[in-house]
C-alpha positions in Angstrom: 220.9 59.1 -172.7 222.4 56.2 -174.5 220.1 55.4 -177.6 220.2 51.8 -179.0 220.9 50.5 -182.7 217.1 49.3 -183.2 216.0 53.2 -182.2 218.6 55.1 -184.2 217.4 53.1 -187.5 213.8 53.3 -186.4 214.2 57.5 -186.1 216.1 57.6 -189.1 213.2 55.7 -191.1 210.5 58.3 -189.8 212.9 61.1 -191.1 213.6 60.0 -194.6 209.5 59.3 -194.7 209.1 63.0 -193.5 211.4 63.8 -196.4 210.0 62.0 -199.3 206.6 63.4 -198.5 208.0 66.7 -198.2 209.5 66.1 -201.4 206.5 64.6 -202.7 203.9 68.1 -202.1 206.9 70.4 -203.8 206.5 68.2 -206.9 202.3 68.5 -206.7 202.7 72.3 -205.9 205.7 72.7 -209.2 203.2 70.8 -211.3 200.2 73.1 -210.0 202.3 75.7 -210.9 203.3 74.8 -214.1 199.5 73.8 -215.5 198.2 77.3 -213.9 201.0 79.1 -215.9 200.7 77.0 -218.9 198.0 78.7 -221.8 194.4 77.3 -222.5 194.2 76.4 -225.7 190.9 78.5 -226.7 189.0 79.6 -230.3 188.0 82.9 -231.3 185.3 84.4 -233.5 184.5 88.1 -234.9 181.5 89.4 -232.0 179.9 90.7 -235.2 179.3 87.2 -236.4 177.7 86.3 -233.7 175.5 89.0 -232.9 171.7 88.2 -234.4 168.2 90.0 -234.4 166.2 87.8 -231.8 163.1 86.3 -232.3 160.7 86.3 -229.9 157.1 84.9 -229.4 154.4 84.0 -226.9 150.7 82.1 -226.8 148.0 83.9 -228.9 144.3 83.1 -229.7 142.2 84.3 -232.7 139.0 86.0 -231.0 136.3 87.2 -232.9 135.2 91.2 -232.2 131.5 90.3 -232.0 129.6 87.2 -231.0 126.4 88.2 -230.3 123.4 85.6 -228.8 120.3 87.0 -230.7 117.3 87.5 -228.0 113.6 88.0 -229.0 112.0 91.2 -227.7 108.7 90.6 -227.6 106.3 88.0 -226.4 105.5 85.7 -229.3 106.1 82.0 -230.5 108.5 80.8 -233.0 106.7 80.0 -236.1 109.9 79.5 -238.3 113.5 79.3 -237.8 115.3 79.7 -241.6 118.9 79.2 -240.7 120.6 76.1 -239.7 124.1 75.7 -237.6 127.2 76.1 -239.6 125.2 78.6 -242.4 127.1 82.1 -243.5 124.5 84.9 -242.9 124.9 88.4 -244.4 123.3 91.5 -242.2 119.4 92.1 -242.5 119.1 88.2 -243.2 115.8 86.8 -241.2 117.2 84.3 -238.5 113.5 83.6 -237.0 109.9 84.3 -237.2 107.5 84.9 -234.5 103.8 85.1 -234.7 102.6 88.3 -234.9 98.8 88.6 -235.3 98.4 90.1 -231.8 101.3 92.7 -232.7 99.4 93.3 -236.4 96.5 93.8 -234.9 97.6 96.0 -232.4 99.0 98.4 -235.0 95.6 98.7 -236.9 93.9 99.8 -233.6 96.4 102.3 -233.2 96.3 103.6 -236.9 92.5 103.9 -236.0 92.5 105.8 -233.2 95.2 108.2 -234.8 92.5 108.9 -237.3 89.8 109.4 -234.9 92.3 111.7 -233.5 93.4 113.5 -236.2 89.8 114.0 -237.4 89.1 115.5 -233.7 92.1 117.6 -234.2 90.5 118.9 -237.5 87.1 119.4 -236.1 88.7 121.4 -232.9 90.8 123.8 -235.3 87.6 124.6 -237.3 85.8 125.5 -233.6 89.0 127.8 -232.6 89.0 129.3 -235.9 84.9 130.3 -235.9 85.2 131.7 -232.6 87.7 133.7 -233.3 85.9 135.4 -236.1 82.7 136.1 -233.8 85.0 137.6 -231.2 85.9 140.1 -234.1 82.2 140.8 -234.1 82.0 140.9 -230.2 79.2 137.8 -230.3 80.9 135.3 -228.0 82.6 135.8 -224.4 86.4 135.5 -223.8 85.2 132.8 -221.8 84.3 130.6 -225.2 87.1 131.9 -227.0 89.6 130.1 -224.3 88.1 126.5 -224.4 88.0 126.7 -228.0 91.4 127.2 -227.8 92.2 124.6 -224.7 89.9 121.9 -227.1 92.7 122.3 -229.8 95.4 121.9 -227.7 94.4 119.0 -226.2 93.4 117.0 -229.4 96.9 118.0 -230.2 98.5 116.6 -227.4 96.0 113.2 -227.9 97.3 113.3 -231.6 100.8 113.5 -230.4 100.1 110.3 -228.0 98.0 108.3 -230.8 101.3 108.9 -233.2 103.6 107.4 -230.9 101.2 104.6 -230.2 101.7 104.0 -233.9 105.2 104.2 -233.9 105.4 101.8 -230.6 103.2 99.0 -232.1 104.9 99.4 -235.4 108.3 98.3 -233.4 106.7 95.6 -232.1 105.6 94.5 -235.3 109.0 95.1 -236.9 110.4 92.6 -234.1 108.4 89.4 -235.8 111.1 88.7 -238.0 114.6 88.6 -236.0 117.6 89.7 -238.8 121.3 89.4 -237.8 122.8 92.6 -237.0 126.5 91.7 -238.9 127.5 89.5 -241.5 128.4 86.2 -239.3 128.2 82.4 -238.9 125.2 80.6 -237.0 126.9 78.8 -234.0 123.9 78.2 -232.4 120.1 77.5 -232.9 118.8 77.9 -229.0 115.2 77.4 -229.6 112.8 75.6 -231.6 110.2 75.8 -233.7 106.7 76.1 -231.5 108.7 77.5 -228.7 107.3 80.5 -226.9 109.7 83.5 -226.1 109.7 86.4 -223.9 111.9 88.9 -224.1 115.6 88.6 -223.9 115.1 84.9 -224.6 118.3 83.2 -226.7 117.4 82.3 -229.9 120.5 82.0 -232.4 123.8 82.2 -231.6 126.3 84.2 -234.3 129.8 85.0 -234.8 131.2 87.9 -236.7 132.5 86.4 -240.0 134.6 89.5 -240.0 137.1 91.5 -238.1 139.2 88.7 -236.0 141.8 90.0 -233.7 144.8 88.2 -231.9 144.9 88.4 -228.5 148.3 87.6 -226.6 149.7 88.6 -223.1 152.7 90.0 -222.7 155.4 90.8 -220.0 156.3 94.5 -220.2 159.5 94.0 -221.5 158.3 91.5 -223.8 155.4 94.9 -225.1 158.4 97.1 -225.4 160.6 94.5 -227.8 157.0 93.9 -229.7 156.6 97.5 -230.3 159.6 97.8 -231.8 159.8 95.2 -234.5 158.7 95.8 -238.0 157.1 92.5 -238.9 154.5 90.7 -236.4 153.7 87.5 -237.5 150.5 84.7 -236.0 152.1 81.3 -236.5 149.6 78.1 -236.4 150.4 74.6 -237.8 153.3 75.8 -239.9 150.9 78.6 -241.6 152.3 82.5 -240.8 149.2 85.1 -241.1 150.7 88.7 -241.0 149.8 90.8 -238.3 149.4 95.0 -237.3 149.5 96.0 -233.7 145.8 97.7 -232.7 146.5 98.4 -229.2 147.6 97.1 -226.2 144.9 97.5 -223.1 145.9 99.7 -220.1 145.9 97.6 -217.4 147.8 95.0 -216.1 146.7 91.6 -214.4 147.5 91.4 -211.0 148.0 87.7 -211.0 150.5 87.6 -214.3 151.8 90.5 -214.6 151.0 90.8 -218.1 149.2 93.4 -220.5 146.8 92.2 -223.3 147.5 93.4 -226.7 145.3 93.1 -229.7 146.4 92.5 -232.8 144.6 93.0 -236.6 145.1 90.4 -239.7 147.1 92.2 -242.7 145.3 90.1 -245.0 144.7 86.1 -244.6 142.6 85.9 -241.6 142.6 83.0 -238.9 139.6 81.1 -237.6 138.3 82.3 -234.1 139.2 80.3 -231.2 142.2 78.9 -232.6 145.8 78.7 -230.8 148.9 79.7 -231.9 151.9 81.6 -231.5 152.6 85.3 -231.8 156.2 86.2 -233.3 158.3 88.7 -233.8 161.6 89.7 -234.8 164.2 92.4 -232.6 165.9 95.0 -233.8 168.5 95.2 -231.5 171.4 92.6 -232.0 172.0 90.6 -229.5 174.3 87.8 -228.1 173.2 84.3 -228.0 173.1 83.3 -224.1 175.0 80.2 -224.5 178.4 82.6 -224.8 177.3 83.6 -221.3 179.2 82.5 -218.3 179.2 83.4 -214.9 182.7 84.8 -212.8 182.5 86.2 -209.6 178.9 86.2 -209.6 178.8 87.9 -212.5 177.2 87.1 -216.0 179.5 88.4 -219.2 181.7 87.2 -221.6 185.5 86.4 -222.4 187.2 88.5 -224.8 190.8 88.1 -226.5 193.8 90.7 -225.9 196.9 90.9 -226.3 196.6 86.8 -225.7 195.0 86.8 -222.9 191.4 86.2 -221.6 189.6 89.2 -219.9 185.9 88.9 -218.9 183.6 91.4 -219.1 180.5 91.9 -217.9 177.5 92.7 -218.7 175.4 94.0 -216.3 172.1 94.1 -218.1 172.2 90.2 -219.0 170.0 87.6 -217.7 170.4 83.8 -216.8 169.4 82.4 -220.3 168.5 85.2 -222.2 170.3 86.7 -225.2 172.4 89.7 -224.2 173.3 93.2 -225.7 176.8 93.4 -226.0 177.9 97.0 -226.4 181.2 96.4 -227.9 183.0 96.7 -231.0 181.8 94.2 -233.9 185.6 93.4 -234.7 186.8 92.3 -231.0 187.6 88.8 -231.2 185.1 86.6 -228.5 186.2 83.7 -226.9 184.0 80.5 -228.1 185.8 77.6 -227.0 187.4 76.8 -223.6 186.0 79.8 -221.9 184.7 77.8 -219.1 188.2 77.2 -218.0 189.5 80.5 -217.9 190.5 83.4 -215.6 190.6 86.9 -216.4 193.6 87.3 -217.4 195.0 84.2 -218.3 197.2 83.8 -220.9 195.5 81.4 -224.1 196.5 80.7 -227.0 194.3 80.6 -229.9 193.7 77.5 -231.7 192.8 77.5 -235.6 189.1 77.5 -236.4 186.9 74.2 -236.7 186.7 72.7 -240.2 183.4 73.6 -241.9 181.7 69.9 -242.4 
């Protein structure tokens, strides 16, 4: 088959294209080669001086251990009410006055009929005592003798009943003036003057100017770090108020996850209701997570030897969170560059930034 000029230099064109490309990849693939192979410049630092006791804190509120609504327990009307919002109150201090003529009066009927009792009582004892003297002498019947004795025992039992009559109205009596129960705050004034109560009716609100506690909710791991530490700190607006661990409740929410703890000011103590942080430091040095990095699905960190890279991971590290490192203090951790390297890559190490 003859072939004609204008096809031979057409065939030869599409071969010397075919070779320049050819030519072209084996330069890309000996330049790959030769930036793969060539170190990464990286810097170093001592793992010890980067290690550092974490700190750790979550959301806390100051709640008071008693904040008691004071109720009336007895049916009466307010005649005076001597405390105002906002006053500090020791324990035994009157809060409110009810009227208690019907209560007074009350008590002096009882009284009364304890006397009339116990004078019954008296005259019955006398009776048991004569009759038993005749029976000596044979001049009254058994008969007698027992209802002399069943007279006594019943203006016993009545004196028994009148005495707790006594006691009861004396309660009610002691229930006119309402006192506070702790050393507190008034909150609350919940009725007035001229109102008429019942029973468990509201009528001052207190809180306990004593015995705050933190409350915060924690994570399991985040109760095992806190239990741990030395020094538990309540941070609010810039202000630190020391802290003691009290307890941390049994029970976990189903919804969060979380345990309460309670907490107990060493000192300075907080104002209920108010927000803050709880804070603590570990004990356990850890690694910062930015010196994390992920290979192979992996989270660890690159190490220096013998000029090379080697990663190693750390299988207890989390996406974020500071790391143990069990490793010696002295091995030298990669800082900078590690997010281009391979395990075992050859780096070199560059000198350390200048301090500024």
């Amino acid at each position: 088959m003859n072939t004609s000029p204008s096809q031979m230099f057409h065939q030869a064109g599409q071969q010397s294209g075919r070779l320049s490309r050819l030519a072209l990849l084996c330069g890309l693939l000996w330049t790959s080669a030769a930036l793969a192979a060539a170190p990464v410049s990286v810097r170093t630092l001592p793992l010890g001086e980067l290690l550092d006791e974490p700190i750790y804190s979550a959301p806390a509120t100051v709640v008071a251990r008693n904040e008691p609504r004071i109720s009336a327990e007895i049916d009466a009307r307010v005649t005076d009410l001597p405390v105002q919002v906002g006053d500090r109150i020791s324990a035994g201090h009157t809060l409110a006055r009810l009227d208690c003529r019907r209560y007074d009066s009350r008590l002096a009927v009882a009284r009364a009929e304890l006397q009339v009792t116990r004078a019954q009582r008296s005259h019955a004892s006398a009776q048991l005592e004569r009759a038993r003297n005749l029976k000596k002498n044979k001049s009254i019947s058994d008969e007698l003798l027992d209802q002399r004795r069943t007279d006594l025992e019943t203006r016993q039992a009545e004196l028994t009943a009148r005495q707790e009559a006594v006691k009861q109205a004396a309660i009610d009596v002691g229930h006119c003036d309402i006192q506070a129960p702790l050393d507190a705050v008034v909150m609350q004034r919940l009725v007035s003057v001229g109102t008429y109560v019942a029973p468990g009716t509201a009528i001052v609100g207190l809180l306990e100017s004593a015995g705050q506690e933190v409350s915060a909710k924690l994570r399991e791991s985040e109760i095992n770090r806190l239990l741990e530490a030395d020094e538990l700190v309540f941070e609010v607006a810039a202000k630190r108020f020391p802290l003691r661990l009290r307890t941390v409740l049994p029970a976990m929410d189903t919804q969060t996850r979380t345990r309460e703890t309670r907490l107990v000011f060493n000192g300075e103590v907080a104002l209920p209701g108010t927000a803050g942080r709880l804070v603590w430091r570990g004990r356990r040095l850890l690694l910062p997570a930015d010196y994390l990095i992920r290979r192979g699905g992996r989270l660890g960190i690159f190490v220096l030897r013998e000029g090379r890279a080697h990663f190693v991971a750390l299988p207890q590290a989390q996406e974020g969170q500071p790391s143990l490192v069990d490793l010696p203090a002295e091995l030298r951790l990669i800082t900078d560059g590690r997010q281009r390297l391979s395990d075992g890559q050859e780096v070199t190490v560059s000198p350390p930034r200048a301090q500024p």
